[in-house]
PyMOL commands that place a pseudoatom at each C-alpha (Angstrom):
pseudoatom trace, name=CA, resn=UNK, resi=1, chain=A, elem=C, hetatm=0, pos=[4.104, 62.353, 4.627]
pseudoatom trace, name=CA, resn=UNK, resi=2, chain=A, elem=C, hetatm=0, pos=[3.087, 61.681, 8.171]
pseudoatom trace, name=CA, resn=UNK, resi=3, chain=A, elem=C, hetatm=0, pos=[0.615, 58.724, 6.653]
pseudoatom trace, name=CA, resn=UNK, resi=4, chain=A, elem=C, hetatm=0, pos=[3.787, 56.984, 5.047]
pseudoatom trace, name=CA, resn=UNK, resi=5, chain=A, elem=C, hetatm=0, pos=[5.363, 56.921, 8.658]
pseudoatom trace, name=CA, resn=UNK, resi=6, chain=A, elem=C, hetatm=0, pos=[2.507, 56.302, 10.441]
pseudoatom trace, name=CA, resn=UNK, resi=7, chain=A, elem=C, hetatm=0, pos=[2.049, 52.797, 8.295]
pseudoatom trace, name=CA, resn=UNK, resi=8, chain=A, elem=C, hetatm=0, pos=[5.522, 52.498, 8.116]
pseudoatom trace, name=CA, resn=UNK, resi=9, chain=A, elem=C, hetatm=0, pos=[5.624, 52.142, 12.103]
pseudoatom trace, name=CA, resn=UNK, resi=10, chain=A, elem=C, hetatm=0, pos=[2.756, 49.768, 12.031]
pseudoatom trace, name=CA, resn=UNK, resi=11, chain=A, elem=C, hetatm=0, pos=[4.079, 47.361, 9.220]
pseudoatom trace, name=CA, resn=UNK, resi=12, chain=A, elem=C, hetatm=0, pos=[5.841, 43.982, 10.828]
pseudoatom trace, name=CA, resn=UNK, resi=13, chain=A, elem=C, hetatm=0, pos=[9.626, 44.968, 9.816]
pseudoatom trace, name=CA, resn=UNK, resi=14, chain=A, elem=C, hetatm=0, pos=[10.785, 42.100, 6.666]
pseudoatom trace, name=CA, resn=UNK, resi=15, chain=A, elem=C, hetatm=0, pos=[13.411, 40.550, 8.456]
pseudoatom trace, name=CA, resn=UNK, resi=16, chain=A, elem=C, hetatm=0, pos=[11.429, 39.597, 11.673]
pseudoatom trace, name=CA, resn=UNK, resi=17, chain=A, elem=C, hetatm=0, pos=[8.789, 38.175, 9.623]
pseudoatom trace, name=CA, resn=UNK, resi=18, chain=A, elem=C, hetatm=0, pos=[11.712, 36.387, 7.854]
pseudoatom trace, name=CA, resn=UNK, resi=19, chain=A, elem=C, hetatm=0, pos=[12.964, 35.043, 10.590]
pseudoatom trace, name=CA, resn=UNK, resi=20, chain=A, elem=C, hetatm=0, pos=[10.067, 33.803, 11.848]
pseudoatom trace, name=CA, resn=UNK, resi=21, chain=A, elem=C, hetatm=0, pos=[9.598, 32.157, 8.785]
pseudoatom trace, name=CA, resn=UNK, resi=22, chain=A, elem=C, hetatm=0, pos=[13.074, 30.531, 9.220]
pseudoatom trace, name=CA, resn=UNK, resi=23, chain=A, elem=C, hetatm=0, pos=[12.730, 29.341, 12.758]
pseudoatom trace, name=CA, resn=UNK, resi=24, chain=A, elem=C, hetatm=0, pos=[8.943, 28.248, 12.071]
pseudoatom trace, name=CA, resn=UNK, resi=25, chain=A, elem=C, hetatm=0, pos=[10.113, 26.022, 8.996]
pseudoatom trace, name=CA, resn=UNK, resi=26, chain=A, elem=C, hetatm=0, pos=[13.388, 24.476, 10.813]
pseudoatom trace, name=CA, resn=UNK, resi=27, chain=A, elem=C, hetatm=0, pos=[11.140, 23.969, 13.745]
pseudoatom trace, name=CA, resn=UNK, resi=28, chain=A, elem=C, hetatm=0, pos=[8.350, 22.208, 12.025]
pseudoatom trace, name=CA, resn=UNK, resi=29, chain=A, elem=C, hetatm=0, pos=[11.360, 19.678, 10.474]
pseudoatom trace, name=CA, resn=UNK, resi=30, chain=A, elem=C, hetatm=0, pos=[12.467, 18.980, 14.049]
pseudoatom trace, name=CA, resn=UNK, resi=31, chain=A, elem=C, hetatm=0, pos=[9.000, 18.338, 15.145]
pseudoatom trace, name=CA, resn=UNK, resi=32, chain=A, elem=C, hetatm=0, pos=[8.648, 16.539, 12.442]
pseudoatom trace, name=CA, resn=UNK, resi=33, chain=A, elem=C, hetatm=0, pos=[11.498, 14.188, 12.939]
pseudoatom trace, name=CA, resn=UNK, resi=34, chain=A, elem=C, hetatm=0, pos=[10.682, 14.080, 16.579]
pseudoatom trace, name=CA, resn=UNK, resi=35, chain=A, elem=C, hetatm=0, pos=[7.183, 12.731, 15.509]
pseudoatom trace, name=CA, resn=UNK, resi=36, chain=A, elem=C, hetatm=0, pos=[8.637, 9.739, 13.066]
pseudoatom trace, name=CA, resn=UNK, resi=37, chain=A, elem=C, hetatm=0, pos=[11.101, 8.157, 15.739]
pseudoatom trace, name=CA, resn=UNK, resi=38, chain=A, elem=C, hetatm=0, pos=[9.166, 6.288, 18.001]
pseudoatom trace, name=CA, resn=UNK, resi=39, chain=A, elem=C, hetatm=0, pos=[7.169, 4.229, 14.217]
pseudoatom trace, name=CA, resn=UNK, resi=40, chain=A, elem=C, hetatm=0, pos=[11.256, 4.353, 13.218]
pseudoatom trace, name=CA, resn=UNK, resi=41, chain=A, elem=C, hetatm=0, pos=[11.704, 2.537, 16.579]
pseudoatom trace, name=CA, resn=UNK, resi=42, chain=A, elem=C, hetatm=0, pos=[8.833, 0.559, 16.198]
pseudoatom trace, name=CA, resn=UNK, resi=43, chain=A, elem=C, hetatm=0, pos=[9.513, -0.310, 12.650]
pseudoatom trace, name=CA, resn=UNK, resi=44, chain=A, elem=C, hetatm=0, pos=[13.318, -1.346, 13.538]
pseudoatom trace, name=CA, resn=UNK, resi=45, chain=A, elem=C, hetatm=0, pos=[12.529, -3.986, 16.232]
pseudoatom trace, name=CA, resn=UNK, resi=46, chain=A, elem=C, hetatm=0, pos=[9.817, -5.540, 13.986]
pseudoatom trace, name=CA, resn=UNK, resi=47, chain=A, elem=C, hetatm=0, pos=[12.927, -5.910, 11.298]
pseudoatom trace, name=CA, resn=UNK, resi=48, chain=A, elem=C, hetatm=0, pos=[14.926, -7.359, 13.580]
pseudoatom trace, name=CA, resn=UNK, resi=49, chain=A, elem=C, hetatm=0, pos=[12.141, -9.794, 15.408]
pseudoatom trace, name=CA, resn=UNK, resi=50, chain=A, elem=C, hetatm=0, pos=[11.404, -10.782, 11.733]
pseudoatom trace, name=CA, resn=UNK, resi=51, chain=A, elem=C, hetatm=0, pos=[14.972, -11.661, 11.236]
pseudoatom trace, name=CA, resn=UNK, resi=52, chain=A, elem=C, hetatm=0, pos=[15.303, -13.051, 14.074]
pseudoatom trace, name=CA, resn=UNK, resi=53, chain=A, elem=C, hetatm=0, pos=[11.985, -15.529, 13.364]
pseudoatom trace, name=CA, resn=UNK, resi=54, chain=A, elem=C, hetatm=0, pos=[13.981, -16.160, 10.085]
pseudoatom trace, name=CA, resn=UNK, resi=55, chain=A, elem=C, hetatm=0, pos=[11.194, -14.937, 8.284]
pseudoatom trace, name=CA, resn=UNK, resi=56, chain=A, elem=C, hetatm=0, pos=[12.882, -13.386, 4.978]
pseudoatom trace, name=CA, resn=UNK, resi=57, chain=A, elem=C, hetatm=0, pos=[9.581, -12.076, 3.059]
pseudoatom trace, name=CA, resn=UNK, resi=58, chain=A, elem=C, hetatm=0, pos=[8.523, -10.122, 6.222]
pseudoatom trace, name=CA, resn=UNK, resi=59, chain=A, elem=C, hetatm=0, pos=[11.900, -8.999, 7.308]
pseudoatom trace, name=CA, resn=UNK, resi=60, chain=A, elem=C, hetatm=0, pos=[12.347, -7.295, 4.051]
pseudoatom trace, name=CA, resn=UNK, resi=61, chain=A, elem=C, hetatm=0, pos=[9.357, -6.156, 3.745]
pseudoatom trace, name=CA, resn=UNK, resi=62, chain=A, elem=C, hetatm=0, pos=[9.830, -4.177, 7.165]
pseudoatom trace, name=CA, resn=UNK, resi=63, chain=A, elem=C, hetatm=0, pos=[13.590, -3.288, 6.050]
pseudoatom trace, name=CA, resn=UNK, resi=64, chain=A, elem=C, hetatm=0, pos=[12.131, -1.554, 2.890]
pseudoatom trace, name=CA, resn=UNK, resi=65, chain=A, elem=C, hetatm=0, pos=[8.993, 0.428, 5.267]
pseudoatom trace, name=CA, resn=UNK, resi=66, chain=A, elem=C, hetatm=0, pos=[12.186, 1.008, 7.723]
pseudoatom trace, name=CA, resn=UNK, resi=67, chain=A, elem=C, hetatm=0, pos=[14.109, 2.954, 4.840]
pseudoatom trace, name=CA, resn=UNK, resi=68, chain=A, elem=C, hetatm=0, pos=[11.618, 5.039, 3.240]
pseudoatom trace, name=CA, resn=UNK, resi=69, chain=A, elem=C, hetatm=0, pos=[10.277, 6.127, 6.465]
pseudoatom trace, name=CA, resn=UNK, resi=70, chain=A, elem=C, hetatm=0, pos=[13.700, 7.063, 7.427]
pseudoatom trace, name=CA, resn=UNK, resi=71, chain=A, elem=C, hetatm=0, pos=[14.846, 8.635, 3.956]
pseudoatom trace, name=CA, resn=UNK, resi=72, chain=A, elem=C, hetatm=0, pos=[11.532, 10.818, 4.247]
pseudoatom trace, name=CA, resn=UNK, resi=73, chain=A, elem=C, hetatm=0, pos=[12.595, 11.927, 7.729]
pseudoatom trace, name=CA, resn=UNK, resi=74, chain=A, elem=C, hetatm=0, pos=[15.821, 13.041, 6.391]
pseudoatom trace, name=CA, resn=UNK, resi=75, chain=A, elem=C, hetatm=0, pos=[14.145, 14.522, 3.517]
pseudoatom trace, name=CA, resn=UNK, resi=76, chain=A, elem=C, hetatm=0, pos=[12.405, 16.836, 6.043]
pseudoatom trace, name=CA, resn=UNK, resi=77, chain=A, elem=C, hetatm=0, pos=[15.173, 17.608, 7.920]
pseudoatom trace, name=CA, resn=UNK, resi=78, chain=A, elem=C, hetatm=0, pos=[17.432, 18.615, 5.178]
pseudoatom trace, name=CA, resn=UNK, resi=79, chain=A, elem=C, hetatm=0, pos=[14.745, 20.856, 3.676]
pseudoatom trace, name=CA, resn=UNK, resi=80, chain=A, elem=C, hetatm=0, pos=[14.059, 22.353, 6.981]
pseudoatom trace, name=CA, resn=UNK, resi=81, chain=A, elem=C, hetatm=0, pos=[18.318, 23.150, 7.687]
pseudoatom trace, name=CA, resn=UNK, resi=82, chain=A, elem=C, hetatm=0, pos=[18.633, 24.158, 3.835]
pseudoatom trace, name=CA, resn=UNK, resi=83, chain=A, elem=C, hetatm=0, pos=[15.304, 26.920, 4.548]
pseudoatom trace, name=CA, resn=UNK, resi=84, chain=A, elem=C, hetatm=0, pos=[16.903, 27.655, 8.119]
pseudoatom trace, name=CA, resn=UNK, resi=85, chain=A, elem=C, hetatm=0, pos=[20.444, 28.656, 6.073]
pseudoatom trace, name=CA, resn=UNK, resi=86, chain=A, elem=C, hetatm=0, pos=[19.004, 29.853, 3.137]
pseudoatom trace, name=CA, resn=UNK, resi=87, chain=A, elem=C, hetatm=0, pos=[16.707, 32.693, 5.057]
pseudoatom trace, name=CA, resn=UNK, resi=88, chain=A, elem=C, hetatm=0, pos=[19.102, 33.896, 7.152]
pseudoatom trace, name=CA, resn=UNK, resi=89, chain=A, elem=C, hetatm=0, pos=[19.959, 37.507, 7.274]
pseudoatom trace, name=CA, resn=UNK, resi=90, chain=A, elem=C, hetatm=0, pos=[22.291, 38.598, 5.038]
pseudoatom trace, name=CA, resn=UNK, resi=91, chain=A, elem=C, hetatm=0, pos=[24.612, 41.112, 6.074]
pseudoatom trace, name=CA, resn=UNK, resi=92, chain=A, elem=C, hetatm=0, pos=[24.947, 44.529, 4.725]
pseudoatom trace, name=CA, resn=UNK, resi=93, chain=A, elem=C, hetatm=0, pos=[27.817, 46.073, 2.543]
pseudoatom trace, name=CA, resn=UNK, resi=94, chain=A, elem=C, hetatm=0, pos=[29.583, 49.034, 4.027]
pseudoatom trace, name=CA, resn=UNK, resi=95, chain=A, elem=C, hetatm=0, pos=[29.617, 51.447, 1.357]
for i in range(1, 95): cmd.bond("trace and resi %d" % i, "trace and resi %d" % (i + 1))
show_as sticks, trace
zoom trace
């Protein structure tokens, strides 16, 4: 019996390894994001130069780059939230 305690005690406890799941994923999603905005920056002014140059062929072409990079970047972020909500401790039942 004392061997079942013994590796109970030295076992990581489920929800801390949950939550570090949780805070790893929604941090990774920030980073992420963080990592994309300065090519989203980037990506914006060359739209806008190109429209500005009235080139149409290269201003869409950096309006279409502009929107999937941003779409994936939500994509992330959403997923990251949804995991962050999703693995959150749920709260015990009195019985």
């Amino acid at each position: 019996m004392a061997r079942k305690e013994n590796a109970a005690l030295h076992n990581a406890d489920a929800g801390s390894i949950r939550n570090a799941v949780r805070w790893g994923l929604l941090l990774a999603a920030v980073g992420t994001i963080g990592f994309r905005i300065p090519r989203l920056i980037s990506e914006f002014r060359q739209w806008r130069d190109a429209l500005g140059a009235g080139d149409a062929l290269n201003a869409d072409t950096w309006h279409t780059v502009l929107k999937v990079d941003l779409l994936a970047g939500l994509v992330v972020l959403t997923i990251g939230v949804a995991a962050y909500f999703l693995l959150r401790p749920r709260t015990r039942v009195a019985k």
